[in-house]
Structures are given as structure tokens and as C-alpha cells.
LOBA-541586 format. One record per residue (C-alpha): residue number from 1; residue in one letter; x, y, z. Coordinates in Angstrom, 3 decimals, decimal comma, padded with zeros to 6 digits. Example, Ala and Ser with C-alpha at 12.3 -4.5 7.8 and 13.67 -1.06 7.14 Angstrom:
REM LOBA-541586
+-----+---+----------+----------+----------+
!   k ! r !       c1 !       c2 !       c3 !
+-----+---+----------+----------+----------+
!   1 ! a !  012,300 ! -004,500 !  007,800 !
!   2 ! s !  013,670 ! -001,060 !  007,140 !
+-----+---+----------+----------+----------+
REM end
This chain:
REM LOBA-541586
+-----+---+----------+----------+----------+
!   k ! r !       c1 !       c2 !       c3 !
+-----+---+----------+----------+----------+
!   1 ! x ! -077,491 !  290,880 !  035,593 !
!   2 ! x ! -079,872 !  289,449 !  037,427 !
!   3 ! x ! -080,035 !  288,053 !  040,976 !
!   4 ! x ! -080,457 !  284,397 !  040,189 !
!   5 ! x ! -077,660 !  284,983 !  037,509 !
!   6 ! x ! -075,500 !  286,082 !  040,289 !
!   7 ! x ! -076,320 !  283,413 !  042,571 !
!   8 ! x ! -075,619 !  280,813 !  039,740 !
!   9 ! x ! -071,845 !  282,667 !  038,876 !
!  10 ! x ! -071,022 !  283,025 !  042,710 !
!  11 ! x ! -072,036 !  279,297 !  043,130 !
!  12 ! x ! -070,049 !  278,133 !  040,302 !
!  13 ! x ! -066,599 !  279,950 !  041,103 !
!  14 ! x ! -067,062 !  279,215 !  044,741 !
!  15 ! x ! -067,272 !  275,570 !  043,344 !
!  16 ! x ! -064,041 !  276,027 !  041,272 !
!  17 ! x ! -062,091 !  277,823 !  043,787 !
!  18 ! x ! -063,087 !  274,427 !  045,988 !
!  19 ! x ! -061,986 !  272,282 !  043,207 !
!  20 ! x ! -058,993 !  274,286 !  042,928 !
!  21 ! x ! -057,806 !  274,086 !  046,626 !
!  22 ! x ! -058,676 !  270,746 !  046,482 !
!  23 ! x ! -056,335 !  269,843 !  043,850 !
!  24 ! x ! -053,620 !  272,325 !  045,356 !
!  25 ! x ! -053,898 !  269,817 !  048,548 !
!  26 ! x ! -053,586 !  266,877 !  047,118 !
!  27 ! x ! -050,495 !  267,517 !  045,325 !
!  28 ! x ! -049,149 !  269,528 !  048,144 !
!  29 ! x ! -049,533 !  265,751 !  050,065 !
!  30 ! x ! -047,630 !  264,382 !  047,447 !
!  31 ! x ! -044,899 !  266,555 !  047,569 !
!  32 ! x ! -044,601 !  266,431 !  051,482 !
!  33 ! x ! -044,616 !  262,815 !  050,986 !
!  34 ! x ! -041,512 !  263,151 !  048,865 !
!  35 ! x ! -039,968 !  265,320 !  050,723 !
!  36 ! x ! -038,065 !  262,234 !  052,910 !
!  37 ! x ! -036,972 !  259,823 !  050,230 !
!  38 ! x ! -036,091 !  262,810 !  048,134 !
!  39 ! x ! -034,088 !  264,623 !  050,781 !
!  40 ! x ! -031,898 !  261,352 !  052,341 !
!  41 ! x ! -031,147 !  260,152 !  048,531 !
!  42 ! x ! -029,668 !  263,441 !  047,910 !
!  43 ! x ! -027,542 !  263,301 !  050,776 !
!  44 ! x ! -026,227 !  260,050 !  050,347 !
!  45 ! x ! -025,676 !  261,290 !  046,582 !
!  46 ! x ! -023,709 !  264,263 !  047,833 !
!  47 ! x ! -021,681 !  262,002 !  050,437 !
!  48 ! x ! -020,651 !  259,817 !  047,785 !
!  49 ! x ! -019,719 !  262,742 !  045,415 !
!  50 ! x ! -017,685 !  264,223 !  048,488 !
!  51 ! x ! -015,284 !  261,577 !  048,850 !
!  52 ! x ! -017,179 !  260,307 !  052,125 !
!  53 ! x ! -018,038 !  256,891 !  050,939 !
!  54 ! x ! -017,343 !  254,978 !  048,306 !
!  55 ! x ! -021,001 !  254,015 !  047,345 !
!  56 ! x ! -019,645 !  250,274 !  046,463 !
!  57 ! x ! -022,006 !  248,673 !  048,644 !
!  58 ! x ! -025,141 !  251,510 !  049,239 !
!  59 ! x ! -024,570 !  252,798 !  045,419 !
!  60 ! x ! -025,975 !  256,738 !  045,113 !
!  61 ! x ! -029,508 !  257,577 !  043,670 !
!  62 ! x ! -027,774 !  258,566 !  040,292 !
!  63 ! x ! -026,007 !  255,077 !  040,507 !
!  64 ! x ! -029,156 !  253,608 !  040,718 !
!  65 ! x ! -031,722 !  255,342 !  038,535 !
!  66 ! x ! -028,935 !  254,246 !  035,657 !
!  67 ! x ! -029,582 !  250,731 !  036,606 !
!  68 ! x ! -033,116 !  251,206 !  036,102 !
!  69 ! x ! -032,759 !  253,156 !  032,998 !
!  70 ! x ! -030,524 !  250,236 !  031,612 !
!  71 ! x ! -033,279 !  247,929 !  032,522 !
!  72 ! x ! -036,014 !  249,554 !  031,501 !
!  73 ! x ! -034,246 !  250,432 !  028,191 !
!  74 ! x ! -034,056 !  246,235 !  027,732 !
!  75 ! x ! -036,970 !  245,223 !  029,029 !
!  76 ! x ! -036,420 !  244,172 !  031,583 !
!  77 ! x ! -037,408 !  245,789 !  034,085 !
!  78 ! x ! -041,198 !  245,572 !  032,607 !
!  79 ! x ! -040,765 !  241,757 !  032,133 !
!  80 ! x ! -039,651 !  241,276 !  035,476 !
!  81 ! x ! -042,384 !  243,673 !  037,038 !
!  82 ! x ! -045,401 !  242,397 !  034,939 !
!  83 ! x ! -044,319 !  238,907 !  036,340 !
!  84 ! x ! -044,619 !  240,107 !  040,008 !
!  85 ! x ! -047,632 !  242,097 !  039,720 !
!  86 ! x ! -049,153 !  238,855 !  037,763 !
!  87 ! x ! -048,542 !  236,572 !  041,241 !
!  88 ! x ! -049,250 !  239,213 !  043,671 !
!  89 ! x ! -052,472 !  239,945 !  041,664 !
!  90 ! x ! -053,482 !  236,468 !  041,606 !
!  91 ! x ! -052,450 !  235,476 !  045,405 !
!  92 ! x ! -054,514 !  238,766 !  046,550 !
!  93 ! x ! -057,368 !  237,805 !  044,965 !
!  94 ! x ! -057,431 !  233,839 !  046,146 !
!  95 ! x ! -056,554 !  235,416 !  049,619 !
!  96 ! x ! -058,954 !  237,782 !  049,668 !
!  97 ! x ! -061,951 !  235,518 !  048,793 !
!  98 ! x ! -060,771 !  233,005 !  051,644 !
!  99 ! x ! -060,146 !  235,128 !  053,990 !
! 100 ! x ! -063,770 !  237,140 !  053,510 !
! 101 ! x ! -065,444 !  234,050 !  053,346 !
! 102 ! x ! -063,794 !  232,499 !  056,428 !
! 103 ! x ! -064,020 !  235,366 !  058,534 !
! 104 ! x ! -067,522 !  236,222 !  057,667 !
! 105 ! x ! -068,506 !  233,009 !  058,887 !
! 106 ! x ! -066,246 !  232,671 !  062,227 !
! 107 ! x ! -067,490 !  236,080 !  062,671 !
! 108 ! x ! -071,073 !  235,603 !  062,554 !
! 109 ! x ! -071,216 !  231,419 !  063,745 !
! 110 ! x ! -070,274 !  231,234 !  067,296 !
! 111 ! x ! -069,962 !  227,350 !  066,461 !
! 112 ! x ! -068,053 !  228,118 !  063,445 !
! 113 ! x ! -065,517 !  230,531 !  065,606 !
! 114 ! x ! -064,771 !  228,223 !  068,097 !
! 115 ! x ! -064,154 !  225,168 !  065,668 !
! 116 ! x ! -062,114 !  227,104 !  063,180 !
! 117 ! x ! -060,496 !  230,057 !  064,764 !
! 118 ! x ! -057,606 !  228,279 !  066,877 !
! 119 ! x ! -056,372 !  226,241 !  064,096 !
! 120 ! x ! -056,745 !  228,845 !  061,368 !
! 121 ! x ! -054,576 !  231,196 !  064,722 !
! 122 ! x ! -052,298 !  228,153 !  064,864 !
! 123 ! x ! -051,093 !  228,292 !  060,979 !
! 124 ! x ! -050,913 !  232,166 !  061,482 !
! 125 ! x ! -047,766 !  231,845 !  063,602 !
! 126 ! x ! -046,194 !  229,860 !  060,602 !
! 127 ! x ! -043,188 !  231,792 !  059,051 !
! 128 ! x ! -043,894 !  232,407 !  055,653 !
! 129 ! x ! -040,282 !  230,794 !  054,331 !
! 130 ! x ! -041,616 !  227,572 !  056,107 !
! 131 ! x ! -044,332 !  226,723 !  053,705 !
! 132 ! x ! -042,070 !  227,342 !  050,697 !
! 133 ! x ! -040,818 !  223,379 !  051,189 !
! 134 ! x ! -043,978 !  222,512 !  051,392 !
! 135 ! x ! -045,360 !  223,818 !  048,669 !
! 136 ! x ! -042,738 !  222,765 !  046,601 !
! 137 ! x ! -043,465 !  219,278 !  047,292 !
! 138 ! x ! -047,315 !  219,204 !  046,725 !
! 139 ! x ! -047,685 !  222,113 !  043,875 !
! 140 ! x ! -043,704 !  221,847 !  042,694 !
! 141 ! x ! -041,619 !  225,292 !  041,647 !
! 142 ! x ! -044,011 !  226,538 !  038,607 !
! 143 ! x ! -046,418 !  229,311 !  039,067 !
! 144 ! x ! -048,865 !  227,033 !  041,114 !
! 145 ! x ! -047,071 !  227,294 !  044,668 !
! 146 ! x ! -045,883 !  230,908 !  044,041 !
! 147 ! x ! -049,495 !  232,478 !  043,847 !
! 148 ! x ! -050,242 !  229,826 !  046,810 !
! 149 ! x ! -047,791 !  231,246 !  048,995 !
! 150 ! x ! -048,727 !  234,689 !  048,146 !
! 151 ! x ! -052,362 !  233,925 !  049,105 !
! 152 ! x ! -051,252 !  232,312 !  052,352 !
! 153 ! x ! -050,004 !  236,299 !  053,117 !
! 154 ! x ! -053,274 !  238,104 !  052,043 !
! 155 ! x ! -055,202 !  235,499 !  054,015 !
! 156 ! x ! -054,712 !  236,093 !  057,310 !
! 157 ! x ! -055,243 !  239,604 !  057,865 !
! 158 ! x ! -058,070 !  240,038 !  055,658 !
! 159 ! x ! -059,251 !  236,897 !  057,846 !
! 160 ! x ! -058,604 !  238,843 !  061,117 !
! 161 ! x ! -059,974 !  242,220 !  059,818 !
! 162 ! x ! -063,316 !  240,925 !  058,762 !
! 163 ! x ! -063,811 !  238,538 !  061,762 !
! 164 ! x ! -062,572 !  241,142 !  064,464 !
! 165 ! x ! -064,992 !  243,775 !  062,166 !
! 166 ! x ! -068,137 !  241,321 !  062,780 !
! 167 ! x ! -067,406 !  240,462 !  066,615 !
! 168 ! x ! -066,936 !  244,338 !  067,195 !
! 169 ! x ! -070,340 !  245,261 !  065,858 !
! 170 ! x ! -072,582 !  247,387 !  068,558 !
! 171 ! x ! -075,214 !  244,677 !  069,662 !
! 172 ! x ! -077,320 !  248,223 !  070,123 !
! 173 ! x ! -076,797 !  248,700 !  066,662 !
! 174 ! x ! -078,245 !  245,307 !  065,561 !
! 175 ! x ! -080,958 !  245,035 !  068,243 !
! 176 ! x ! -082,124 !  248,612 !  066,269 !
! 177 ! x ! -082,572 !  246,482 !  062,980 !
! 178 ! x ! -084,098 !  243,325 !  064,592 !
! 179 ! x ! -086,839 !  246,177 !  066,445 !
! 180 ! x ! -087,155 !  247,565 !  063,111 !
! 181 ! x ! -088,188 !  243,884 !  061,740 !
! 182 ! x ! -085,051 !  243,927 !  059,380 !
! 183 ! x ! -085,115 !  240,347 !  057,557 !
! 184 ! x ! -081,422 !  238,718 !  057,589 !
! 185 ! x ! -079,975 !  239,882 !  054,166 !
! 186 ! x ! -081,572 !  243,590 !  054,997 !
! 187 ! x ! -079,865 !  243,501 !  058,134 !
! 188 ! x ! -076,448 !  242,581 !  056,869 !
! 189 ! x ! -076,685 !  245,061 !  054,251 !
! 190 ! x ! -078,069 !  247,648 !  056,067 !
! 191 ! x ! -076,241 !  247,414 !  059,379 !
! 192 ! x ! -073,445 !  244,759 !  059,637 !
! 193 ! x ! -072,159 !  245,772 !  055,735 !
! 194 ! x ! -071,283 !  249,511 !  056,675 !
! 195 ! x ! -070,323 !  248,676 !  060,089 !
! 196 ! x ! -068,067 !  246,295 !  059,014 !
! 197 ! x ! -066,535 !  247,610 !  055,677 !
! 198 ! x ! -063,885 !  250,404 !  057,273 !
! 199 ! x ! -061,880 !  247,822 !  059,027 !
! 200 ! x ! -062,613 !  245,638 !  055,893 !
! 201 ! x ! -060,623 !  248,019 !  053,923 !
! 202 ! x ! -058,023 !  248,580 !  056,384 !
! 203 ! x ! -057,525 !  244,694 !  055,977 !
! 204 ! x ! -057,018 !  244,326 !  052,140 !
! 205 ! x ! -054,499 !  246,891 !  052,566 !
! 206 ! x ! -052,402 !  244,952 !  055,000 !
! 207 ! x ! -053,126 !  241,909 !  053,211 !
! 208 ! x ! -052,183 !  243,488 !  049,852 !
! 209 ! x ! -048,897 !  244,463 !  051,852 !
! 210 ! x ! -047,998 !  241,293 !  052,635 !
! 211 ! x ! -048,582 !  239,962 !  049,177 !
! 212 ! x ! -045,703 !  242,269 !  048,301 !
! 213 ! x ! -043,421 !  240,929 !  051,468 !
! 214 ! x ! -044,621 !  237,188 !  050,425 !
! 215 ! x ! -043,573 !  237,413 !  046,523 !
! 216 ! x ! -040,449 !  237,919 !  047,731 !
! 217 ! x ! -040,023 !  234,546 !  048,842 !
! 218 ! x ! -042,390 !  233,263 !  046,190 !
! 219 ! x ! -039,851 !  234,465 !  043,709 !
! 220 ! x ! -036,935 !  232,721 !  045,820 !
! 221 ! x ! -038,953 !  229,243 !  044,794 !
! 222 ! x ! -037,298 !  228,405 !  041,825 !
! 223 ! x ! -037,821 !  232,223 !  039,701 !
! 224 ! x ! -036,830 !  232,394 !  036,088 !
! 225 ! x ! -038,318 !  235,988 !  036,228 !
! 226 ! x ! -040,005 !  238,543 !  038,489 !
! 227 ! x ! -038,385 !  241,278 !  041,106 !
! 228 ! x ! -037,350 !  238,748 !  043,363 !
! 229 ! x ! -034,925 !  236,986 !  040,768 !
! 230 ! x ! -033,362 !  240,261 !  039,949 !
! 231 ! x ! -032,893 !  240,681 !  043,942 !
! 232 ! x ! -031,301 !  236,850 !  043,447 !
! 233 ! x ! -029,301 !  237,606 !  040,020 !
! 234 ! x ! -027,850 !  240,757 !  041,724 !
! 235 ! x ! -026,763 !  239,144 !  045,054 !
! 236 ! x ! -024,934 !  236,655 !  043,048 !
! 237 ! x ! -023,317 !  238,623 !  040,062 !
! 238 ! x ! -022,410 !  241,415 !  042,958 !
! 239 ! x ! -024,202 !  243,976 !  041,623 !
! 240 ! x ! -025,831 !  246,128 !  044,783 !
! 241 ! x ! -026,910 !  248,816 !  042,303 !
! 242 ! x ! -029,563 !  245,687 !  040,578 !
! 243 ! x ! -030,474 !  244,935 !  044,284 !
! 244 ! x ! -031,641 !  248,406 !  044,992 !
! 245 ! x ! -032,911 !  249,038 !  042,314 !
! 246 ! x ! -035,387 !  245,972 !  042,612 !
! 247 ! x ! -035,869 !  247,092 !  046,140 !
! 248 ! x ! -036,877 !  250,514 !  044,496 !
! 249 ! x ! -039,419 !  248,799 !  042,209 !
! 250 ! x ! -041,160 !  247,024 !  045,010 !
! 251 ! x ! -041,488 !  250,151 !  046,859 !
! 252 ! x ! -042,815 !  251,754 !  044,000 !
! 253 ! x ! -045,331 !  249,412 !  043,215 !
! 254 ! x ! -046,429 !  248,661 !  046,444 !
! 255 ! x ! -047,428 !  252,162 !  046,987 !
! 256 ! x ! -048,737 !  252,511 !  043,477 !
! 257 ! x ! -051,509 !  249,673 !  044,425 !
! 258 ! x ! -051,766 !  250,323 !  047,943 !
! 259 ! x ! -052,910 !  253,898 !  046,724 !
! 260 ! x ! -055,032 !  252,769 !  044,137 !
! 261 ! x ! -056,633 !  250,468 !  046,590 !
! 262 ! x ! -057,306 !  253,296 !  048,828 !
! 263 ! x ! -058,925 !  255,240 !  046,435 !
! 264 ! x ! -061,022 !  252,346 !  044,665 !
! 265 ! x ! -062,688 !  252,328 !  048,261 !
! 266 ! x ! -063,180 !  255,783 !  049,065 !
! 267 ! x ! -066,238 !  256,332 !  047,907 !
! 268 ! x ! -067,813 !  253,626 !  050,049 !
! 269 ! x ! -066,613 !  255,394 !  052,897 !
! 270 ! x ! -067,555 !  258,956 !  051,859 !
! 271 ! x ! -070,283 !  258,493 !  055,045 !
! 272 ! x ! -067,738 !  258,542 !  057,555 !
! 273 ! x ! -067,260 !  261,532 !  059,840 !
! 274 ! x ! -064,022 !  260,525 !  060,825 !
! 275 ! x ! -060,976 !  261,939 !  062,697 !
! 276 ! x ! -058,600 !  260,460 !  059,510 !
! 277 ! x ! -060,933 !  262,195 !  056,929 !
! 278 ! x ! -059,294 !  265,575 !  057,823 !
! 279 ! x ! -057,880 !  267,561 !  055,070 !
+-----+---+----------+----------+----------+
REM end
């Protein structure tokens, strides 16, 4: 065999065994991450199976997951769920665009800062159940004021993330660009864009978070369907073992899209040399 033969071999197992070790660590995260929820469900499981607690109230996992199976095995549970992740899906998106448009522009207009900003700060103290009212009056308790009220979450921190992001900016950094004769839409996507985007992301996430929290109460508006009317239908039939389980579902789901987020924007942030980037 040749040397260049060898080099190409060496090369390609060395790639493998990377690919390999990759995937080892990645599931090996996964499994660490379980390791919690796994380990204090089997405990309570064992608790209840040892006579120490009834379980009426806080039923066991096994309790549980035969609530889901039940409702899964109906329907259910995927009517409910597609319902939720509808709204949330919807009020992320409307939130989102607000929020990036708004806090682009009180980010980058002084003028625009200081006339917006303190109001926009003013209905960010709001509590979310006091727009439901509201919203029921002008949009009424169909779809319309449920995605509305989900947007209201997203808003807000996207709003702060991308805002804070532009104010933050190194004025080094842009003075570079303006030496370097970069025309406005070269320097935005040259300097401000990848400046900006890491707290950008960080934002959607917490605004996709509190889409989750706010469909909650969306759902309390008025619900024929959706996660938060089996949390409703459970308090009021007594059935904690429906509760959980639609407490389980949000979980789920939450960190199913949170995750999917996460990696939908990592390759936009592949140029980072960051402390978090760590294997």
C-alpha cells in the first residue's frame, strides 16, 4: 500500500472514531440528563409500593404512564397535544416577529428607545392572567385571544434579548466597519447580525418557554381541547393521575421544541469559541 493510501485510511478512521465519540457523547448527555427524573420517579414508585404513601394525591410513575397509555390509546392525548402545539406555534411566531421588529428598532433609534421602551417596560410588569379579561372582551374565547395571549409571552423577552443584544454591541467593533467604509445593510450583516444573533437565540428560547407557561392560561379561556383543559377536566373529575400526566406532556414537549430550537440554530453559531461550546 502506498503512502497516500495510508494517509487517506488513517484520515478516514480517525474521522470515524471522531464521529463515533461524538455520538457516544451525545447520548451519554442524554442519559445523564435522565438520570434525575428517572431516579426520583422510581423512588416515589417504590414508596408507594412500600406502604409509605398512598399515592392518592402524587399518583406513582406506573400510575401515571397508564393514564397516558389510556389516552393515547383514545386519542386523546394527540388531540389535545396537536391543539397546544397549534397555539403555542402560532403565538411564537406573532411574538417573535414583534418582538424582533420592535427591538431592532428601540435598539438601533435612540428616538425610537426612549419613546417606546418605558411603555412597552410598563405592560411587561402585567401578569399574564390579567390580560385574559381583556382579551376576552375585544377578541372573545375562540382561538383569536388564545394565540394573542400566547404572543403577549414570546414578546417580551425576544423584545429584551434583541434590544439589550443591539445596545451591547462594541462601538470598537462598529467604528472597524464604518473605517472599513461598510455601507448600512453590509454593516448590519457583517457586524451587528453576528454580534447580535447569540443573545438572539438565547431569547427565542425564553420566549418559546413562556409560550408554554402562557398556553396554560390560554387554555383556561374558555378550552374545549388542548393540555390545559385536561389540567381543568382532571382538577374537576378528581383525577390527579390526568393532572400529571398533562403536566408530563408539557414537560415533554417543551423540551422536545426547546431542543429542536437549539439545534435549528447551531449552525449559525458554529463560529463561536465559547466557554458553553465545551464537550
Amino acid at each position: 500500500m502506498s503512502l497516500a493510501a495510508m494517509t487517506v485510511t488513517a484520515e478516514r478512521q480517525a474521522a470515524t472514531s471522531g464521529a463515533t465519540a461524538r455520538g457516544l457523547s451525545t447520548a451519554s448527555k442524554w442519559l445523564l440528563g435522565l438520570v434525575l427524573p428517572v431516579g426520583l420517579g422510581l423512588i416515589w414508585e417504590l414508596c408507594v409500593r412500600s406502604g409509605l404513601s398512598n399515592g392518592r394525591l402524587v399518583p406513582p410513575p406506573s400510575v401515571i404512564f397508564a393514564t397516558l397509555s389510556e389516552l393515547a390509546r383514545t386519542g386523546e392525548l394527540w388531540r389535545h397535544a396537536s391543539a397546544t402545539i397549534w397555539r403555542v406555534a402560532l403565538g411564537f411566531i406573532l411574538g417573535t416577529v414583534a418582538g424582533t421588529l420592535l427591538g431592532a428598532l428601540t435598539g438601533y433609534s435612540t428616538f425610537a428607545n426612549r419613546l417606546l421602551d418605558p411603555t412597552l417596560q410598563a405592560l411587561r410588569a402585567i401578569p399574564s392572567i390579567a390580560w385574559v379579561p381583556l382579551f376576552i372582551l375585544w377578541l372573545g374565547i375562540f382561538e383569536e385571544s388564545k394565540i394573542t395571549l400566547i404572543a403577549v409571552g414570546v414578546f417580551f423577552p425576544v423584545y429584551l434579548g434583541v434590544m439589550g443584544a443591539i445596545l451591547s454591541v462594541d462601538r470598537k467593533i462598529v467604528e472597524v466597519g464604518r473605517i472599513f467604509r461598510l455601507s448600512g445593510p453590509a454593516l448590519v450583516r457583517r457586524i451587528l447580525l453576528p454580534a447580535v444573533l447569540p443573545s438572539y437565540i438565547v431569547s427565542l428560547r425564553s420566549g418559546l418557554g413562556l409560550g408554554w407557561m402562557f398556553v396554560v392560561a390560554a387554555e383556561f379561556m374558555g378550552a374545549s381541547e388542548g393540555l390545559g383543559f385536561l389540567l381543568i377536566d382532571g382538577q374537576q373529575l378528581g383525577k390527579p393521575a390526568q393532572i400529571v400526566a398533562a403536566i408530563i406532556a408539557f414537560a415533554v414537549l417543551g423540551k422536545a421544541t426547546d431542543t429542536l430550537l437549539a439545534l435549528g440554530s447551531a449552525p449559525f453559531l458554529r463560529w463561536q469559541d465559547a466557554y458553553g461550546a465545551r464537550g
